[in-house]
N, C-alpha and C positions, 0 to 999 in steps of 0.2 A: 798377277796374284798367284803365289803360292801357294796349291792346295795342301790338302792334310796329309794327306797318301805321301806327298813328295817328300816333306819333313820327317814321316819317320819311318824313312825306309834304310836308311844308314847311318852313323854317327859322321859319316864325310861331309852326307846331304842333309844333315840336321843342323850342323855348322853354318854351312853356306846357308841356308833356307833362314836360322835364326839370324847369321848376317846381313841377309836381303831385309829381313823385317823390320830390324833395328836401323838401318842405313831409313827405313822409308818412313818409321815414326822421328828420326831425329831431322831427316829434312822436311818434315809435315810443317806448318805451321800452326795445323789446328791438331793437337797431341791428341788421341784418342785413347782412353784409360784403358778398356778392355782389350786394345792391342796390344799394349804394354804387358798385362796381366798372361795373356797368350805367350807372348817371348818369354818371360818371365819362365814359366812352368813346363818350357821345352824340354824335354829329357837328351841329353846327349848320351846317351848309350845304346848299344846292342839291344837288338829286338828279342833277343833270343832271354824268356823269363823262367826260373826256375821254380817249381811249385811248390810251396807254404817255405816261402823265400821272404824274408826280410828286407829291406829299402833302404841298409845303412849310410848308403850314399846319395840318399834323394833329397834335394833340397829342402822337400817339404817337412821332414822330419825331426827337426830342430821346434818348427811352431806346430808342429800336432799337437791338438786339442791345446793350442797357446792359449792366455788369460786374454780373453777383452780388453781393449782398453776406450775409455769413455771420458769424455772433460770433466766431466763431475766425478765420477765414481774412481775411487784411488784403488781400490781393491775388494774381492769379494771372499768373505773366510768361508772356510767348513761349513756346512751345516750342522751337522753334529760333531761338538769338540771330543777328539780325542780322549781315551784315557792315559795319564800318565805309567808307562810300564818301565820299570826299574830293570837294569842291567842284570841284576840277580832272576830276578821272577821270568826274563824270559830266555836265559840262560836254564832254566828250570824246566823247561816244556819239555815235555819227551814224549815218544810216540806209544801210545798206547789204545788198547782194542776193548769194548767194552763187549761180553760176549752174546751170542744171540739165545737167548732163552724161550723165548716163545713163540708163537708162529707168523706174527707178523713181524716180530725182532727177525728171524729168519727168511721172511720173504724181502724183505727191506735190504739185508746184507747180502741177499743174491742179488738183487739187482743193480746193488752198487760195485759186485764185481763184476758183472755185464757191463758197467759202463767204464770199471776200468778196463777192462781191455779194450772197449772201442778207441778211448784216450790214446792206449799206448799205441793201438794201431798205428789213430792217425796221427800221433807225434813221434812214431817211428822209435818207442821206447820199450825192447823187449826185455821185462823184469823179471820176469819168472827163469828165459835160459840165463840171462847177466848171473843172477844166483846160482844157479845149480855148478854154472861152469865158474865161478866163483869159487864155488868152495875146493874144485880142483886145481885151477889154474889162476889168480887173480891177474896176473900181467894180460894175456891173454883173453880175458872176461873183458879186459880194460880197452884190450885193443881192437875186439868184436863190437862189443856192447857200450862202451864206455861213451857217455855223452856228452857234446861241448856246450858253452858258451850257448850258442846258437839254437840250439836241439833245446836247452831248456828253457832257454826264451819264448820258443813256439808255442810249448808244453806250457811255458805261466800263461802266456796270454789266451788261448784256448780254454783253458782250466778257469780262470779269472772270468774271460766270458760269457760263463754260462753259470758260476756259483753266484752272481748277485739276483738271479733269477728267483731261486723259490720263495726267501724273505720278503719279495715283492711283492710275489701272487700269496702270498700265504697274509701279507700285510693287507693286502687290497680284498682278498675275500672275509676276514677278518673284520673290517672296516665295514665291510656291508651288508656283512651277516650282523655288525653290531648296531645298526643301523634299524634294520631291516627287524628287529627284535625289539628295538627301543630298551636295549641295554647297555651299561658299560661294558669292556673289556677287558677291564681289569689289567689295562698295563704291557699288554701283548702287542698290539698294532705298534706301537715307537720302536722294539727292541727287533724287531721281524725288520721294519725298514732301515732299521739303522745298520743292520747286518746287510744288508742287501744294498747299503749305499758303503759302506766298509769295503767289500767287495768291490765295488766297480772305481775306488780308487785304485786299489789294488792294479786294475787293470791298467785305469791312467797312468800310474808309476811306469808299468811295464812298457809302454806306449811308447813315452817319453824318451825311452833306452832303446827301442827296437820296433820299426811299422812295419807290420807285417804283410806278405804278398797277399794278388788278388784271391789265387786258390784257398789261401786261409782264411782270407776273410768270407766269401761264400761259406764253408766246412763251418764256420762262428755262425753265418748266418743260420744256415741250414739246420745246426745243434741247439741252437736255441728257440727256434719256431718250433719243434719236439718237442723240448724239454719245459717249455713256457705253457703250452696246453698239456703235457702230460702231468704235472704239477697242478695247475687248474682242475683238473678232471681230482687228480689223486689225494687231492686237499678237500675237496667238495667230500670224498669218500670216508676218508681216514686220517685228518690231521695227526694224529699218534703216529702212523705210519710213516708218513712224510717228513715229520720231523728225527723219526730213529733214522731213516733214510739219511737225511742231510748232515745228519749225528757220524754214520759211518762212511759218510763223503767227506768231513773233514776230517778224519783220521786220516781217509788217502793222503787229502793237502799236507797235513804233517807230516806224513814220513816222507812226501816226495820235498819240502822244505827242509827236512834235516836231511835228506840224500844230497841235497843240492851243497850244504853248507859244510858236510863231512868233505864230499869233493875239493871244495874251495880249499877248506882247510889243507889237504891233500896234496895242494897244486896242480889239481888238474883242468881247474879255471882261470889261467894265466891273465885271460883278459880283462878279468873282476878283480882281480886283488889288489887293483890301485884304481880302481872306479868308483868314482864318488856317486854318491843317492841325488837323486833330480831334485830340484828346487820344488816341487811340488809333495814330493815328500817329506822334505824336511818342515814344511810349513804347515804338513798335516798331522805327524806323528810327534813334531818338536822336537828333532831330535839335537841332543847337545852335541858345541865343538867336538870336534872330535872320536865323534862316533856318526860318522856321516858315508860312511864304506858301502860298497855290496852287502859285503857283510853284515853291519849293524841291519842295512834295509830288510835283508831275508831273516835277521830275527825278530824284524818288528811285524814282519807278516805272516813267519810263523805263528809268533803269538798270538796275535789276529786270528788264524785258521782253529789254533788252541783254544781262544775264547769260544769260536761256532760252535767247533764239538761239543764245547760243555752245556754251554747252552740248549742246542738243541738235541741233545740225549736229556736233559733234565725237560726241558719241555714234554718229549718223551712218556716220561715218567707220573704225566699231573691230568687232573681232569680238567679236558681241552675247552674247557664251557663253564667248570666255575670258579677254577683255582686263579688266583692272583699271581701275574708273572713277578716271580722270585728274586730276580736280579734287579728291580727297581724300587719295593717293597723294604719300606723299616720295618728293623725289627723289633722285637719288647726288651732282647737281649743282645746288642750290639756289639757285645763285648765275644761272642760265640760266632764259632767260624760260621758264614752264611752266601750265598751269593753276592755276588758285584759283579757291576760293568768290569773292572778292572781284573787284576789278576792279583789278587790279594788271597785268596783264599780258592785255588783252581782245585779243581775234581776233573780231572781228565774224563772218568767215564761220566760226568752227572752226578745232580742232585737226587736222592731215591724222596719220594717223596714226605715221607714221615720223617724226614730227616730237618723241612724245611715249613711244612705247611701242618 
């Protein structure tokens, strides 16, 4: 018998060791499925792993997080369908900063540059010198700082990781504060999960394209056990808070989306410009023939990031206990710009609230 040690200690003795195995299930007469599944998931490569490394070569990466399949059940859709966004509307998005006025608006924006720089630490993305030395040198900015393929792939799935987070605890504490009052909610609890299940497709897309190594998956683990009670506690506090908070976390995701997509455009993402969006994307966001690129995908999830902001800067803005969430609510005049799920009528910074209620 082969032990484990033996198998992966070289890609010479990985060879041989999955040869010896295969040789001993196909002369077995009684096939044993979990041997099979062992051979199967042999790595033939080098021991030697690189940290918050990607797996583009791993067999198993093709069926991460693959669909079920079942004798009965053909398929399982969305749970929440999509909104239809138009070519124009999210060619529209642009990066924009709503500003800190008052004292939690400003505790809220500090803390969301503490976390961007923990981000860019550990995605090894340093934005502040790329600029400076930018505006002296751009060749140069490009060949220090300049980010590939790979480096933003890290950066979405990390990022992705951890923003379907507060929708959830913000849903769930919501839900049993609503409870727990024997009151309605007025429309808040769907639009907090639905954002928070938006998000963690987001991730799946990324998944699909790129699995990431074990160091990053711990650093995901790690950032979200944080961030998942620190949300819990900050929500129980100050829902107003929490939500400007998330408000100027999706400005980050915009303009690191439009960084991403000015590059492409650029050519300096060679390896996206003829890479088609996963099958799972397309069956979430609908997207039509022909606009099925890298490209189209990072404008449909900018838009996505576009939608949060507005959202939760107008949330923001309303009283967290008896105002009617906005985005879901008819109006008396329909016919007047208002909120939507969609992006029919976007406010980058939010809704002010005399504006809507």
């Amino acid at each position: 018998m082969i032990s484990a040690r033996t198998v992966l200690r070289s890609p010479t003795a990985s060879k041989q060791a999955a040869t010896e195995i295969l040789k001993t299930i196909n002369g077995s007469t009684l096939g044993c499925r979990s041997s099979f599944i062992v051979a199967q998931h042999i790595q033939l490569a080098p021991t030697s792993q690189r940290h918050f490394s990607s797996s583009p070569n791993s067999p198993k990466i093709k069926e991460f997080f693959e669909q079920k399949q079942t004798e009965k059940v053909r398929k399982t859709p969305a749970a929440w369908e999509h909104p239809v966004y138009t070519e124009e509307q999210m060619n529209a998005v642009v990066v924009a900063h709503r500003k800190a006025e008052t004292t939690s608006d400003k505790v809220a924006l500090l803390a969301v540059k503490f976390m961007r720089w923990g981000l860019d630490f550990a995605t090894g993305y340093k934005h502040e010198k790329a600029v400076a030395l930018n505006e002296k040198d751009p060749e140069a900015a490009q060949r220090k700082y300049g980010m590939t393929e790979e480096k933003y792939m890290i950066r979405n799935v990390f990022l992705e990781s951890i923003a379907g987070v507060p929708g959830m605890v913000a849903g769930m504490i919501r839900h049993l504060h609503s409870m727990r009052r024997m009151k309605r909610d007025n429309g808040w609890i769907e639009t907090l999960l639905e954002e928070s299940y938006n998000e963690r497709m987001h991730l799946l897309v990324f998944m699909k394209m790129q699995r990431p190594g074990r160091f990053m998956r711990f650093m995901v683990l790690a950032a979200q056990g944080v961030w998942c009670n620190a949300m819990f506690f900050a929500y129980l506090i100050s829902p107003r808070i929490v939500h400007r908070l998330v408000g100027y976390l999706e400005e980050e995701a915009v303009y690191t989306y439009t960084h991403q997509i000015k590059d492409l455009d650029a050519g300096r993402l060679p390896k996206w410009e003829k890479m088609q969006a996963p099958e799972i994307a397309v069956d979430y966001w609908k997207m039509p023939e022909g606009h099925r690129t890298m490209r189209d995908l990072l404008l449909y999830i900018r838009a996505d990031e576009s939608k949060h902001r507005e959202v939760n800067h107008t949330f923001g803005n309303l009283d967290q206990k008896n105002d009617p969430n906005p985005f879901v609510s008819e109006y008396r005049d329909p016919n007047e710009p208002h909120p939507t799920r969609g992006l029919d009528y976007a406010k980058p910074t939010g809704w002010e609230r005399h504006e809507i209620i």
